[in-house]
NUFI-364313 format. One record per atom (N, C-alpha, C): x negated, y negated, z negated. Coordinates in steps of 0.2 Angstrom, whole numbers, padded with zeros to 4 digits, always signed. Layout:
N
XYZ...
END
This chain:
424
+0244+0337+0045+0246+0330+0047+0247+0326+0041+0252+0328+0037+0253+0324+0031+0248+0325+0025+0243+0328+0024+0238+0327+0020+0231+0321+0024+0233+0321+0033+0228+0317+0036+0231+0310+0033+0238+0309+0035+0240+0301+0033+0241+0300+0024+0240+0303+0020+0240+0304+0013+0231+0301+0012+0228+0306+0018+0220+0304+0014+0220+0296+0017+0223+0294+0023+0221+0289+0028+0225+0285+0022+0231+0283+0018+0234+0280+0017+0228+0278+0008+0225+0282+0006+0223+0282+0000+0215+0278+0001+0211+0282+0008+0207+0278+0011+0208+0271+0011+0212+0269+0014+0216+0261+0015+0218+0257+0010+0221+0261+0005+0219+0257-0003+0214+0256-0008+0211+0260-0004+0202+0259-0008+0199+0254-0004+0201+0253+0003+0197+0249+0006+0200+0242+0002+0207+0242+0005+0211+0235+0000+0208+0232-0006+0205+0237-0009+0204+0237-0016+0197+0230-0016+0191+0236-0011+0186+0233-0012+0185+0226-0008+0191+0226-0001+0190+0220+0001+0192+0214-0004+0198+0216-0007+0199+0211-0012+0194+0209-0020+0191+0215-0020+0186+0214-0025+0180+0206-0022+0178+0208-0015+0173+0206-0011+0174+0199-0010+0184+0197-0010+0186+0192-0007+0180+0183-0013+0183+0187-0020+0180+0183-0023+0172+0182-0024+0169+0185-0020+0161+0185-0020+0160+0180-0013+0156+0175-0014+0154+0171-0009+0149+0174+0000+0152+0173+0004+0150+0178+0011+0144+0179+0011+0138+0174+0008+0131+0177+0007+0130+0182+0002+0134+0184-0003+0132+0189-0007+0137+0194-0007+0139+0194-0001+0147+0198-0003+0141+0204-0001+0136+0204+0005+0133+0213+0003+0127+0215+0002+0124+0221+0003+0117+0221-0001+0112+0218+0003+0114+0216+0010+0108+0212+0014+0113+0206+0017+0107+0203+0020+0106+0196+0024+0107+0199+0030+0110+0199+0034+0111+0199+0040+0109+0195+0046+0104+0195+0050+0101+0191+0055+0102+0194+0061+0105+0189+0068+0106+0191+0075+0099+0188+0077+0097+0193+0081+0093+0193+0087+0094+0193+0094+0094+0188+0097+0097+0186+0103+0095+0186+0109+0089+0192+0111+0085+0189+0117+0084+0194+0123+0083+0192+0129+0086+0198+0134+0079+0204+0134+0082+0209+0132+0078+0214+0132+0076+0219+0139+0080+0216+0145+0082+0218+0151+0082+0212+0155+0080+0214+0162+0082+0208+0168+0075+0203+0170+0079+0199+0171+0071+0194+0175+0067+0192+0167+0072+0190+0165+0069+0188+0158+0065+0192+0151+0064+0198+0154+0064+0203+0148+0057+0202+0147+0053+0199+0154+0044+0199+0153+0041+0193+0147+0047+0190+0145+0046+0184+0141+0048+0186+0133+0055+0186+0134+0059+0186+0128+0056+0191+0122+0058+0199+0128+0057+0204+0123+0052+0204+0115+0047+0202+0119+0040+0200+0112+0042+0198+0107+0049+0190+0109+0050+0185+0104+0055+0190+0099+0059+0196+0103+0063+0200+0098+0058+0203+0091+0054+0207+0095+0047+0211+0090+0044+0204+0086+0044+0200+0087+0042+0193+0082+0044+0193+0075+0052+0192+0077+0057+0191+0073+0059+0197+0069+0057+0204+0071+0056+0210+0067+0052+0209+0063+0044+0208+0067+0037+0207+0062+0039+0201+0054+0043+0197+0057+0044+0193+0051+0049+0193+0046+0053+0199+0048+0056+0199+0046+0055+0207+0040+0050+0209+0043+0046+0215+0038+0042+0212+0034+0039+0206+0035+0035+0204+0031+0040+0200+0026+0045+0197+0027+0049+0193+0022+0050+0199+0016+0054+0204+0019+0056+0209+0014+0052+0212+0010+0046+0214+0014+0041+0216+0008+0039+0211+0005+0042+0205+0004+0039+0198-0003+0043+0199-0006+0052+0202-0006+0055+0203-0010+0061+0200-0005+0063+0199+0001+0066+0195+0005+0068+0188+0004+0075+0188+0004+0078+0181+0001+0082+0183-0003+0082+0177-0008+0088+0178-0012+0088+0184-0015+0081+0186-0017+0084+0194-0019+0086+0201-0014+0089+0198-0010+0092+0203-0004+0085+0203+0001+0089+0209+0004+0084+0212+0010+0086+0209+0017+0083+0206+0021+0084+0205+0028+0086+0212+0034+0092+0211+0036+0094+0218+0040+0096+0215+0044+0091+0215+0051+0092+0211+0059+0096+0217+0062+0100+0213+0066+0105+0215+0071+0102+0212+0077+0100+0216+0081+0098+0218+0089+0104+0217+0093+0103+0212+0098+0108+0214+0104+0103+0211+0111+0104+0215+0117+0102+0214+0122+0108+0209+0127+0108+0203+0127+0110+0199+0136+0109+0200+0139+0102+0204+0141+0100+0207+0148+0099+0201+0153+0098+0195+0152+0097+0189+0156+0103+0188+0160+0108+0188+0155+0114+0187+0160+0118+0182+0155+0119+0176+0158+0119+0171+0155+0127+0170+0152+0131+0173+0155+0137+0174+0152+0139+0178+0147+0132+0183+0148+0133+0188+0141+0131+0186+0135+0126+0182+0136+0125+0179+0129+0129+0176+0126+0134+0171+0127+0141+0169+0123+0143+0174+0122+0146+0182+0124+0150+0188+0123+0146+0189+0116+0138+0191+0116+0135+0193+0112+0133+0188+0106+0133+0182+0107+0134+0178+0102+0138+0178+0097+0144+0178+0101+0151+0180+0097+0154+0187+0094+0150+0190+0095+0149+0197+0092+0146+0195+0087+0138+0191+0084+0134+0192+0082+0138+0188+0077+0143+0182+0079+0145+0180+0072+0150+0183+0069+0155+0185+0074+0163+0185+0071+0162+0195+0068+0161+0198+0074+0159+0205+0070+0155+0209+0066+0147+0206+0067+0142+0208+0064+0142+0203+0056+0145+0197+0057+0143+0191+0052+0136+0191+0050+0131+0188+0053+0127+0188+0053+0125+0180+0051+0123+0179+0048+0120+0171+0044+0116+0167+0049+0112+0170+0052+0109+0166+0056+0108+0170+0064+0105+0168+0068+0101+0168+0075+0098+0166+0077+0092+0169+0080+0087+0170+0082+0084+0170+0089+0088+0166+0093+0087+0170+0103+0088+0164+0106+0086+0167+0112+0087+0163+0119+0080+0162+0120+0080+0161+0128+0073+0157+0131+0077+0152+0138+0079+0154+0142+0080+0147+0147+0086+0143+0145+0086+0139+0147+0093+0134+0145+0099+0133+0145+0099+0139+0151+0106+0142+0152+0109+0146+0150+0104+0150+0145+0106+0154+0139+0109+0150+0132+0104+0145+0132+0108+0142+0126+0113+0138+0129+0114+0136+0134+0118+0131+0135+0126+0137+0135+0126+0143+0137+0131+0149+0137+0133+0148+0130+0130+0148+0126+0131+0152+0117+0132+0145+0113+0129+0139+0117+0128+0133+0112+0138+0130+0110+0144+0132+0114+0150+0131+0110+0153+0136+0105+0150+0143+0107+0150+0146+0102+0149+0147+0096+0142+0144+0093+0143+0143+0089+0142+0136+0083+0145+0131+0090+0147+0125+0089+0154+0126+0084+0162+0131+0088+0166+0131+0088+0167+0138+0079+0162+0142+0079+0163+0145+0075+0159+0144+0067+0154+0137+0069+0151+0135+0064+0145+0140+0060+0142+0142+0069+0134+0145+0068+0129+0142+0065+0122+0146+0065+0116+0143+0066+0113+0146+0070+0110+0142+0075+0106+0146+0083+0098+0142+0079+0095+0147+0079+0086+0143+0081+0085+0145+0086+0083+0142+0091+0081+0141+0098+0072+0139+0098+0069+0144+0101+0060+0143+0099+0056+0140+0107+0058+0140+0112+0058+0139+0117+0057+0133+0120+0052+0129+0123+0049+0120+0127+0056+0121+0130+0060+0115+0132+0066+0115+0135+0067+0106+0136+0072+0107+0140+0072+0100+0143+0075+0094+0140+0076+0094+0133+0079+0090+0128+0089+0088+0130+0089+0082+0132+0095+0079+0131+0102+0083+0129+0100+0084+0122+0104+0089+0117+0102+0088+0111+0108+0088+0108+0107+0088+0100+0114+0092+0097+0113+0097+0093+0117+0100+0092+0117+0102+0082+0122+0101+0080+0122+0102+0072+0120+0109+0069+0122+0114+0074+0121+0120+0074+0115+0124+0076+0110+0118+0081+0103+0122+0082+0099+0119+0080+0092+0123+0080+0088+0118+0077+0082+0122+0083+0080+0115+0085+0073+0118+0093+0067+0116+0088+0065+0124+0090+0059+0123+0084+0051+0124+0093+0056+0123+0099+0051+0122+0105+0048+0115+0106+0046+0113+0112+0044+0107+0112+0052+0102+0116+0052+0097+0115+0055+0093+0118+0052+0088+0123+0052+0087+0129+0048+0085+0136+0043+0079+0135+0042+0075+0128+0037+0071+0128+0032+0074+0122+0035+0082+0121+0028+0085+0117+0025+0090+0122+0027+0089+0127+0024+0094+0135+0023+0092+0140+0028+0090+0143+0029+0089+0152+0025+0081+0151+0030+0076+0146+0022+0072+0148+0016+0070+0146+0016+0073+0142+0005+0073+0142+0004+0076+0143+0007+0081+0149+0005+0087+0155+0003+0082+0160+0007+0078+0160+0008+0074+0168+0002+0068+0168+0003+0064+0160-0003+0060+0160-0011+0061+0160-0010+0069+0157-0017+0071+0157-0020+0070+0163-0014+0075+0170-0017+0077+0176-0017+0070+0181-0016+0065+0178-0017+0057+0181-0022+0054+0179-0025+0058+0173-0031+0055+0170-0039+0057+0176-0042+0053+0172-0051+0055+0176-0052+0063+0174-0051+0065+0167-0053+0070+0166-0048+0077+0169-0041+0073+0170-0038+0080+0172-0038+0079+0179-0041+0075+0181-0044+0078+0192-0040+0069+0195-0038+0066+0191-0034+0060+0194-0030+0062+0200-0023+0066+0197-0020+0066+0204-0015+0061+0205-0013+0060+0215-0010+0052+0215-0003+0057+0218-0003+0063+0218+0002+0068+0223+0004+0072+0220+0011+0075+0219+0016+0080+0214+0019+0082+0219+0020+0090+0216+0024+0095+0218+0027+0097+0212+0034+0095+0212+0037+0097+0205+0043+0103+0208+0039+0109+0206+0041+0119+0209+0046+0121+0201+0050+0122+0203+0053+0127+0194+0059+0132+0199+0061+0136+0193+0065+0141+0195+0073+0137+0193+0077+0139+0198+0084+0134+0200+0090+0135+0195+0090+0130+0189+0092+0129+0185+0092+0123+0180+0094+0122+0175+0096+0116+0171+0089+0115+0167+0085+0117+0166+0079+0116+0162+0071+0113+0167+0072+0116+0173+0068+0113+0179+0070+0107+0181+0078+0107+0181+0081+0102+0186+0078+0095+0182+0081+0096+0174+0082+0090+0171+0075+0087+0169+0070+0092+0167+0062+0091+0168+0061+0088+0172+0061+0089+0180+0058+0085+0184+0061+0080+0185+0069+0077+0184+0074+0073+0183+0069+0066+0179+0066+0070+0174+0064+0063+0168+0056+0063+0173+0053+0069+0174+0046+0067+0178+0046+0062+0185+0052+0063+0188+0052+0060+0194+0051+0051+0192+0056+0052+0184+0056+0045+0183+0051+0041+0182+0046+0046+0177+0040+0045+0172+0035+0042+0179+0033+0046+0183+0031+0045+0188+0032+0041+0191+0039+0036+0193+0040+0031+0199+0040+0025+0191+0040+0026+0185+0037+0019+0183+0029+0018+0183+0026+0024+0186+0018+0023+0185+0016+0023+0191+0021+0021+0196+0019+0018+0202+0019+0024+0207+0020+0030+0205+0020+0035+0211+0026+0033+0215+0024+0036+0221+0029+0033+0228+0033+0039+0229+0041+0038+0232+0044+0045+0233+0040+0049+0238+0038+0047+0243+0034+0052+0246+0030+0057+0245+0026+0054+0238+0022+0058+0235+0022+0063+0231+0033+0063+0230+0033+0069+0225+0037+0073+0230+0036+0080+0231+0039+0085+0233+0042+0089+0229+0047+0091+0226+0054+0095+0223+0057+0102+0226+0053+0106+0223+0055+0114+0227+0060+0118+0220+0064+0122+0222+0067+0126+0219+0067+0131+0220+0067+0138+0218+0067+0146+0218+0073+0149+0213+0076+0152+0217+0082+0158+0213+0079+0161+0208+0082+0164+0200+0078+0168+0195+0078+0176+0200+0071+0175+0198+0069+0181+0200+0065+0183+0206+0063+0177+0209+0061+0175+0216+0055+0178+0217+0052+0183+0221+0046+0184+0223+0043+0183+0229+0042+0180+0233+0040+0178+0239+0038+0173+0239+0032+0170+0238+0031+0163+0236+0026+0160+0242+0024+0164+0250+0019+0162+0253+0021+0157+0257+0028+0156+0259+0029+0149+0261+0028+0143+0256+0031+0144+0253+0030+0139+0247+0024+0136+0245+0020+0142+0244+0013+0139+0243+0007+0138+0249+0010+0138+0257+0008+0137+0261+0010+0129+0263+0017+0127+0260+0018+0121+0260+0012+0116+0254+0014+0120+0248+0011+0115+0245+0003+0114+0247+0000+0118+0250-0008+0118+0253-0008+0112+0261-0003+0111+0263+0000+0105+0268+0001+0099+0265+0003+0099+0258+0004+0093+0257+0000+0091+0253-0003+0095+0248-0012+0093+0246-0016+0088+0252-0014+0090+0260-0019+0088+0262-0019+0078+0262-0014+0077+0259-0011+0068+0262-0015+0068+0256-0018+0068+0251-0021+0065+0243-0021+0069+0239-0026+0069+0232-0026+0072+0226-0019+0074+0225-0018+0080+0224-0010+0084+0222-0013+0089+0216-0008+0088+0212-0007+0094+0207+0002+0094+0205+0001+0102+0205+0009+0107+0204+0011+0106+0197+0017+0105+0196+0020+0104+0189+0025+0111+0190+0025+0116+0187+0028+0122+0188+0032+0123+0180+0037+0123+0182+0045+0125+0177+0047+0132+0179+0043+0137+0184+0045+0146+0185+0048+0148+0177+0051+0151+0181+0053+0154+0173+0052+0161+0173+0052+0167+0170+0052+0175+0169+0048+0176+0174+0050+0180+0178+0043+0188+0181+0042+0184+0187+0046+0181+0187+0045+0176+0197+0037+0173+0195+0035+0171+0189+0025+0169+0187+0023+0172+0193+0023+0179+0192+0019+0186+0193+0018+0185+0200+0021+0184+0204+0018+0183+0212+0018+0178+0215+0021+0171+0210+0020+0166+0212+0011+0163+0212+0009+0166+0206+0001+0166+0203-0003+0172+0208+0000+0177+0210-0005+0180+0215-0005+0176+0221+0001+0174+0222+0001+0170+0230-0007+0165+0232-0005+0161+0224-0008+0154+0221-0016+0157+0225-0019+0163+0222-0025+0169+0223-0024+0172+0230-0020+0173+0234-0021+0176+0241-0022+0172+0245-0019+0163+0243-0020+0158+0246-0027+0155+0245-0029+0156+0242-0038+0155+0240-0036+0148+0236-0029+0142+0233-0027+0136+0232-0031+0136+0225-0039+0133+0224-0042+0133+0218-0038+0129+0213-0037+0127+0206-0038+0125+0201-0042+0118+0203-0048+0117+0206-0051+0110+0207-0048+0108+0213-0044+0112+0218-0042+0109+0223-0034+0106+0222-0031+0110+0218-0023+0108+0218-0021+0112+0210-0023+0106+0205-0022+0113+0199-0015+0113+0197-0011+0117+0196-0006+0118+0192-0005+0119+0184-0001+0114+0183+0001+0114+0174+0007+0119+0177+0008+0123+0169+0014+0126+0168+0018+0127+0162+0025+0126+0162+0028+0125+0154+0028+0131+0153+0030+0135+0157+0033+0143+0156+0028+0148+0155+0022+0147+0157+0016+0153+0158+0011+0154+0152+0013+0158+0148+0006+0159+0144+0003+0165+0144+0000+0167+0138-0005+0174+0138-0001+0180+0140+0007+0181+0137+0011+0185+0140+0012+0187+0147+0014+0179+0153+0016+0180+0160+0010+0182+0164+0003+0182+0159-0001+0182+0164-0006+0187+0161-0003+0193+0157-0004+0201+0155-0005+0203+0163+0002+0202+0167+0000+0207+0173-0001+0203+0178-0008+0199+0179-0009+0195+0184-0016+0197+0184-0019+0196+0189-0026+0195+0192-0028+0188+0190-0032+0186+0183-0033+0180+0181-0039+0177+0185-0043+0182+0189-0049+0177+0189-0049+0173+0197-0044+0172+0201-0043+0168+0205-0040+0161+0203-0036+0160+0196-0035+0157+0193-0038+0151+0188-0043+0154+0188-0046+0150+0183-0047+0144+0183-0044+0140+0180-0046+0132+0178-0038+0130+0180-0033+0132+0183-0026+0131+0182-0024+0132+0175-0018+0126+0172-0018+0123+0166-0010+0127+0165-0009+0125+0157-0001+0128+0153-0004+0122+0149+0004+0121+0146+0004+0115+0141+0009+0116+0137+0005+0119+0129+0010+0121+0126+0008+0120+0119+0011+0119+0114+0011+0118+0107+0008+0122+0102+0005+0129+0107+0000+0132+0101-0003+0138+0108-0009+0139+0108-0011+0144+0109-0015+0150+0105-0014+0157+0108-0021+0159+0106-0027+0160+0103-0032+0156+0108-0035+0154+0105-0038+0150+0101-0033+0147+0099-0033+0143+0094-0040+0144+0088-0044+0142+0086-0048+0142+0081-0047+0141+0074-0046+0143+0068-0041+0139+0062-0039+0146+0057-0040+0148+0052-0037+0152+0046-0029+0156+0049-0026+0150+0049-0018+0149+0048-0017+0155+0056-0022+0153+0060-0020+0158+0067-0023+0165+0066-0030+0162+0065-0032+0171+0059-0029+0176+0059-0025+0174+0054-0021+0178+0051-0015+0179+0054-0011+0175+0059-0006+0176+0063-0008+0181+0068-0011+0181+0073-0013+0185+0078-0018+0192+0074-0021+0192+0067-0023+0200+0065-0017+0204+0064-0012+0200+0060-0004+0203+0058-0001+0203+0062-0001+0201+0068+0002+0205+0075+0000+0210+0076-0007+0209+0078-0011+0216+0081-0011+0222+0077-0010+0223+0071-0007+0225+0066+0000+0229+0068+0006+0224+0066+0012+0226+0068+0014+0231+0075+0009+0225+0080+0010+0230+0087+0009+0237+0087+0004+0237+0085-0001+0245+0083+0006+0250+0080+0005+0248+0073+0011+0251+0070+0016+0254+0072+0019+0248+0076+0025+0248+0080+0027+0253+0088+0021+0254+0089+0019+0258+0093+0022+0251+0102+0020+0244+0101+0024+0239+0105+0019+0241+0112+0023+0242+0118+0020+0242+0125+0017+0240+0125+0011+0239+0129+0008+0233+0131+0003+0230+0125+0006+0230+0121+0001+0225+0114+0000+0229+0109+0000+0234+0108-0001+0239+0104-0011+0240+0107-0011+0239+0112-0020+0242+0114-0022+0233+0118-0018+0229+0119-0020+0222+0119-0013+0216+0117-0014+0216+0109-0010+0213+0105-0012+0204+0110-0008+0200+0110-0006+0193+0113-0001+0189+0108-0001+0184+0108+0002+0176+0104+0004+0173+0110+0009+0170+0110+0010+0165+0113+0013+0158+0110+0014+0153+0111+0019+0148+0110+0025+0149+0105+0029+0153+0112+0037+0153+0109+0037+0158+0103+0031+0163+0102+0029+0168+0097+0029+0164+0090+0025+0159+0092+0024+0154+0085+0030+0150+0080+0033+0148+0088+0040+0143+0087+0046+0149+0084+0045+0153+0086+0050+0158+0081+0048+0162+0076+0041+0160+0074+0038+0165+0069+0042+0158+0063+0040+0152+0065+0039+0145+0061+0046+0145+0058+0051+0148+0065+0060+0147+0061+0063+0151+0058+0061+0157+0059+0062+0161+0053+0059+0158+0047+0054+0159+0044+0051+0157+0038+0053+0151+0034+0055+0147+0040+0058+0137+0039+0065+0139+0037+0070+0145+0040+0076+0146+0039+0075+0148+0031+0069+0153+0029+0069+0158+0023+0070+0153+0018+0062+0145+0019+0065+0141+0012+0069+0139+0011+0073+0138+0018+0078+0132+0018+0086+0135+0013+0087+0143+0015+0090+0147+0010+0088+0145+0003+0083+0146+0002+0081+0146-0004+0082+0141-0008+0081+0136-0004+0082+0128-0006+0089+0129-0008+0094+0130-0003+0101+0127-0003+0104+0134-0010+0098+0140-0010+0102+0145-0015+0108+0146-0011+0111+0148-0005+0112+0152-0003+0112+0151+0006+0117+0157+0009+0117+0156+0017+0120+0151+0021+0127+0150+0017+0133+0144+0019+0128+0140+0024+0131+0140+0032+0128+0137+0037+0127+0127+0034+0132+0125+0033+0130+0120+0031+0126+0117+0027+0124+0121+0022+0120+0119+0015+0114+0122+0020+0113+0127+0022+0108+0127+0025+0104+0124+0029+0107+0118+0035+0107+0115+0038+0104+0108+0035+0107+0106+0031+0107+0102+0026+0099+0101+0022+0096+0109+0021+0090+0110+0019+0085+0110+0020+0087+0109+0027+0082+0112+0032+0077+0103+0035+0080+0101+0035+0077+0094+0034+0073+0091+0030+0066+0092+0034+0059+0091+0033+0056+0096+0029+0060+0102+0031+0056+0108+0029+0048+0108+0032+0043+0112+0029+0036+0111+0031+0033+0118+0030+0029+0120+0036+0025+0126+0037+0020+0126+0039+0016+0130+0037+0009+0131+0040+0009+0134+0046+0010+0130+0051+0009+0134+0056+0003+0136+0060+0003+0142+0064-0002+0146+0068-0005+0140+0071-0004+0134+0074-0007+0130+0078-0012+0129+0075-0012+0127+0066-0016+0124+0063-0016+0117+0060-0008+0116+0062-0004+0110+0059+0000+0113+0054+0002+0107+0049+0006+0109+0046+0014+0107+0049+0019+0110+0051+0024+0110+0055+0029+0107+0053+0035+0101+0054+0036+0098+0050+0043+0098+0054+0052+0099+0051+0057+0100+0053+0059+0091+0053+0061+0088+0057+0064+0081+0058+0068+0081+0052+0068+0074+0048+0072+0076+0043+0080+0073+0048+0081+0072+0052+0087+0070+0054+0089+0074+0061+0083+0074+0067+0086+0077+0074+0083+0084+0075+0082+0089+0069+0083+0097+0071+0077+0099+0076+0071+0095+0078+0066+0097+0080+0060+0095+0077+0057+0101+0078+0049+0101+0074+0045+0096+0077+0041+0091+0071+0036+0088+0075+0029+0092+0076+0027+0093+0082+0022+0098+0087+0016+0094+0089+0010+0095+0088+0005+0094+0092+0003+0097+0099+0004+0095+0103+0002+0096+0109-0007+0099+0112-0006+0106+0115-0012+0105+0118-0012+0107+0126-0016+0104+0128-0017+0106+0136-0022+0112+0135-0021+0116+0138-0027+0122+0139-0029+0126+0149-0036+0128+0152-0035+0131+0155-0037+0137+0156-0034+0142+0159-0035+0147+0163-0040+0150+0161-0043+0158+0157-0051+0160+0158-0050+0167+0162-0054+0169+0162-0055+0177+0167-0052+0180+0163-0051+0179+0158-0047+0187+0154-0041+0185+0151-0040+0180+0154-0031+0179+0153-0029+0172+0148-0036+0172+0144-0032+0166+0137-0034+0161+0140-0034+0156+0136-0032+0148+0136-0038+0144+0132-0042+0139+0138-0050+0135+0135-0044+0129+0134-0045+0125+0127-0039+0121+0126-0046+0113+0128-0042+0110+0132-0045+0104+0137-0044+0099+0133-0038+0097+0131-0037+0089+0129-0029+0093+0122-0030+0087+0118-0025+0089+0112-0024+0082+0110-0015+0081+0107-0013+0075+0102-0017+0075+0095-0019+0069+0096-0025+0070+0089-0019+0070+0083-0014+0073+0083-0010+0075+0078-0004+0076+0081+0003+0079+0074+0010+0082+0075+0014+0075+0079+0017+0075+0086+0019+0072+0088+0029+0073+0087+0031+0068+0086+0039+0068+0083+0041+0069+0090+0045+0074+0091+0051+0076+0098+0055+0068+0098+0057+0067+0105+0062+0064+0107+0068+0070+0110+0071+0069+0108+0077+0072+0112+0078+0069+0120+0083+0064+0118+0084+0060+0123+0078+0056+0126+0075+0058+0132+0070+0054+0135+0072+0047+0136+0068+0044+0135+0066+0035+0136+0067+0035+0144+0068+0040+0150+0066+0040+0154+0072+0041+0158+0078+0041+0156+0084+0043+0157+0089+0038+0155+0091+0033+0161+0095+0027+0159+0102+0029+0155+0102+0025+0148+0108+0027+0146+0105+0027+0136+0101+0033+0138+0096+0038+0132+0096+0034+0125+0092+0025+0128+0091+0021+0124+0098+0020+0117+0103+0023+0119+0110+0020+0115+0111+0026+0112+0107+0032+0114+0110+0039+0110+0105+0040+0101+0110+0041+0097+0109+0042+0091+0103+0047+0093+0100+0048+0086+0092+0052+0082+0095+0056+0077+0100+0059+0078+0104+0065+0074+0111+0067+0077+0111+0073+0076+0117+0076+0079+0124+0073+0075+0130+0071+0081+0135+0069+0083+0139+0075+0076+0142+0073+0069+0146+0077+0068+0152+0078+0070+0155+0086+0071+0161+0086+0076+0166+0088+0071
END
């Protein structure tokens, strides 16, 4: 026993020793790696989405290191699963900074998730990238939304499907899954829409529980009220609930030319396990696809296909997939790497600081371009639809990188809020 507390006592002096050697080494260089949190639910409703964006953030994170990492140092991700449990993500956020001391993080997908973790590390003086389209009215010092903001999606989704060539519709069903991202989207669309002269009658507003699979009322309503005029679906579903709400869309025979649906949340990924060809010509509205044609995606989508393999990744190992939110977290890691490198070192603040109009080649084929003041990437928009084999014919595009609004123009009040986050 007295040799255990003599070794424990001598153990604790060495520790003493090294802690106090470490004290005067600045927190980015105190060890031999970079420390980066991975935050995305690996389990639960949301795991059909996120998971991939976790493998993203590894794939790039092996390719940093074999350039030589940063700063010299090696990138060591730290993994943790929420499990789509939106409380858990602050629990887990806060492990990621105060126990693991991780520099930066890399997670979330619904709004609910960030909105759980966004005073954590407000209060502890994080960095969140958030990769994910979401429903703006937020600006935070501590994120940076490298997703779309609602007038780089939801509306040239909506103006499109108003147009001659997206079917002229004069009727909306605005369908999402029952939360703060659907709610606050169709909030600014209900608006966008009634200054374009749509009448409340014309807009229907459905909501489904996460996780919802039953969709045949629902879309026996929506086939009822196509019948008053031109109707198209503006769909904010979120995670696995896609999966039958898209079969339903196909047991109900509801074509594409008769009632098309846009969707923010559905890409190559949601629609791996669907039956795509009763779908066809039903539209997604996102900032990069697929198929994209262009060098810059070339090479992104071979380097997955690659890593998947390697990696032995379910699913994408024998049909590797890209999506959007893949892009928007491949672009923030690499945007975080210069921004280190610029500021020469991790200190959240100098990072933050650096990170202001950072610029990358992105998969879209833009060169992607960090706001030098409100924390969102300027995005090029494209509408794309639905083919038999599951990817994206892209239909109409912003003839260039469109600047996020945060606060919609569409939201009385919006007009008087600053273009840069509130220092607290």
């Amino acid at each position: 026993m007295l040799n255990r507390r003599g070794h424990l006592k001598t153990l604790t002096a060495a520790a003493a020793l090294c802690v106090g050697s470490l004290s005067l080494v600045p927190q980015a260089f105190a060890a031999d790696t970079i420390k980066v949190g991975v935050l995305h639910s690996l389990s639960g409703t949301m795991a059909i989405s996120e998971t991939v964006l976790k493998d993203t953030v590894l794939m790039a994170i092996e390719e940093i290191n074999a350039k030589g990492g940063v700063l010299g140092k090696k990138l060591e991700p730290v993994v943790v699963d929420p499990a789509s449990n939106w409380p858990l993500f602050a629990e887990k956020a806060k492990q990621l900074l105060t126990q693991d001391k991780v520099a930066v993080v890399f997670g979330c997908w619904t709004s609910v998730s960030r909105k759980s973790v966004l005073p954590v590390f407000e209060e502890l003086n994080g960095l969140l990238f958030y990769p994910v389209q979401y429903e703006g009215e937020e600006l935070s010092k501590n994120v940076f939304y490298t997703g779309a903001a609602p007038n780089q999606q939801a509306i040239p989704a909506v103006d499109y499907l108003m147009s001659k060539d997206g079917g002229g519709a004069k009727r909306w069903v605005l369908l999402g899954t029952d939360y703060v991202y659907p709610r606050t989207t169709n909030k600014i669309l209900r608006a966008y829409l009634k200054s374009k002269g749509v009448k409340e009658a014309d807009i229907d507003e459905k909501y489904t529980p996460f996780g919802h699979a039953d969709y045949q009322t629902i879309v026996a309503d929506i086939k009822k009220f196509s019948a008053g005029g031109k109707t198209a679906v503006v769909s904010t579903i979120n995670g696995d609930s896609n999966v039958p709400f898209y079969k339903e869309l196909g047991n109900a025979g509801l074509k594409a030319k008769d009632v098309p649906v846009v969707a923010f949340s559905v890409g190559e990924e949601e629609l791996r396990g669907v039956d795509t060809k009763p779908l066809v010509g039903h539209l997604a509205a996102w900032n990069y696809f697929m198929s994209l044609k262009n060098p810059a995606n070339d090479e992104f989508t071979n380097k997955w296909a690659a890593y998947a393999k390697a990696k032995n990744i379910p699913g994408h190992k024998d049909k590797p997939l890209t999506n959007d939110p893949m892009e928007a977290t491949y672009i923030g890691i690499n945007m975080w790497k210069q921004a280190v490198e610029k500021a020469k070192t991790t200190e959240v603040d100098a990072v933050i600081k650096a990170m202001a109009g950072q610029t990358f080649k992105a998969p879209s084929g833009i060169t992607s371009k960090m706001d030098e003041k409100n924390h969102h990437l300027h995005k090029s928009v494209f509408i794309g639809e639905v083919k038999a084999d599951g990817q994206f014919n892209v239909v109409w595009k912003t003839p260039g990188p469109v600047k996020a609004k945060p606060w919609s123009p569409f939201i009385e009040g919006n007009d008087k809020k600053p273009d840069e986050p509130v220092k607290k």
